[in-house]
N, C-alpha and C positions, 0 to 999 in steps of 0.2 A: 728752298726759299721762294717765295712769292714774290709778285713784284705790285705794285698798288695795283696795275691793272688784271693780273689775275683774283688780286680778291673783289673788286669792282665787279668785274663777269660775274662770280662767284656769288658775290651777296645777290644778284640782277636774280637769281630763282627764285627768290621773295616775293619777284613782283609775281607769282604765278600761286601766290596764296590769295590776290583780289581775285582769282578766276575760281579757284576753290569757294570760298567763301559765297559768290555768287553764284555757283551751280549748287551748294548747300541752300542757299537761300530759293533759290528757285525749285528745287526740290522740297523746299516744304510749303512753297505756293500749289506745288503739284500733290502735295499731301493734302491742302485745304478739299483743291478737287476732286482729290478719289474718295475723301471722306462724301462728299456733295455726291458723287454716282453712285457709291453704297446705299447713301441713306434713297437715293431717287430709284436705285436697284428693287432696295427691298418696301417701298409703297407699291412699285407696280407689280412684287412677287407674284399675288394673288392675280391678279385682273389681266397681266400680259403673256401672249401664248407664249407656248412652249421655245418654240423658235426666238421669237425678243429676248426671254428668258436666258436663253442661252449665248443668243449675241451678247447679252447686258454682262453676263460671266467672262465669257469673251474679253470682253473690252476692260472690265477688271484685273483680269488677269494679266492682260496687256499694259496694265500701268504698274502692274506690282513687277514685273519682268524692265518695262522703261526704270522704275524707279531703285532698280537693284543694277542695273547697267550703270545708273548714274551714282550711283555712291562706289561702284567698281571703280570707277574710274577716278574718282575724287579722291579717295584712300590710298590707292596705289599710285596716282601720278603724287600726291602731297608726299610719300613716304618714300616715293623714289627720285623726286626730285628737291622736294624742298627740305623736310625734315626727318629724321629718320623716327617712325612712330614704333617701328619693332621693338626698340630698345627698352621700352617700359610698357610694353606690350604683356609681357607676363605680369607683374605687377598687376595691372588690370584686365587681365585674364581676355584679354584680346589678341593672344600667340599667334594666330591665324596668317595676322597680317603680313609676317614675315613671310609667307610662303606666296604671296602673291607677286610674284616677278617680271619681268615685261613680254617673256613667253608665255606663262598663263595666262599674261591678262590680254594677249592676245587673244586666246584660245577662248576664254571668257567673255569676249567682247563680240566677237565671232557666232559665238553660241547664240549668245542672246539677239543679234540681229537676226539671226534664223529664225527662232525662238518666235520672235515680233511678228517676221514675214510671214513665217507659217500662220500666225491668227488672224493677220488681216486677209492673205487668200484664202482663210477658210471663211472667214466673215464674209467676202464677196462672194460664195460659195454658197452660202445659206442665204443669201438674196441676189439669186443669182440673174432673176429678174432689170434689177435696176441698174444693171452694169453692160456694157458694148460687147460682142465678140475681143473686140480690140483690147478695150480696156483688160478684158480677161486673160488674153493671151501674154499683152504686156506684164499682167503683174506676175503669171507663171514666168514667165521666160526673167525677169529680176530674181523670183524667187531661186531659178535656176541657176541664176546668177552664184546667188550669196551662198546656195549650196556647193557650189563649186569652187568657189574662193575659200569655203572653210574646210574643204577635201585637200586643194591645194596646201592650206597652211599647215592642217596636221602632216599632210604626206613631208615636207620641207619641216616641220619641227621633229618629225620622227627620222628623217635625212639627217639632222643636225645632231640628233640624239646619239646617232652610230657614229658619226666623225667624231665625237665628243672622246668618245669609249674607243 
């Protein structure tokens, strides 16, 4: 039996669909954008060297990676805190969802920050010119960072997988 204040708490994850709904909505202001760097991508195809060319891909690729981290996160935190979406998930051939758990989407979430770091140190890389010794060192030694924090979490999810068993 519940008591009013446990279903009180309990309704209170509702309030974490204004936060959904805003990171949906902002995710398609960042949709406006990436459409605007495609279209400004492919004017400069022809006329920008090879190098721009490939930053400009770069940085493309870097908001399809931002913009797939953020509906990760939206779909799994809605389905695992507010309502459950698996349930009719097959109905609309979206099964998927159910397998996205707070382990994977760690693991997922994890990836993709790598994912990101890895394009921007390669983008300071490919102008390597306009950037400090320091600057440079700093964003390796971060990037080292996030690789090591994602070695950590697999080594500890694969820890967890043998206790499991």
């Amino acid at each position: 039996m519940t008591t009013p204040l446990d279903r009180i708490i309990l309704a209170s994850r509702h309030v974490l669909t204004v936060f959904m709904l805003g990171l949906a909505l902002a995710l398609g202001l960042y949709g406006v954008r990436f459409a605007w760097k495609v279209w400004k991508f492919g004017t400069d195809l022809f006329v920008a060297s090879d190098e721009d060319v490939l930053l400009g891909l770069l940085y493309l690729l870097d908001s399809a990676l931002v913009a797939s981290l953020v509906i990760t996160v939206v779909i799994a935190s809605y389905d695992g805190m507010v309502s459950r979406l698996a349930k009719q998930a097959d109905a609309d051939g979206i099964a998927w969802i159910g397998s996205v758990d707070p382990g994977n989407l760690k693991v997922k979430l994890a990836t993709s920050i790598v994912a990101i770091s890895s394009i921007h140190l390669l983008s300071m890389f490919l102008k390597v010119g306009h950037y400090s010794d320091r600057d440079l060192w700093m964003a390796m030694a971060l990037h080292g960072m996030f690789l090591g924090g994602i070695l950590m979490l697999g080594l500890l999810d694969r820890l967890e997988d043998k206790k499991d068993h």
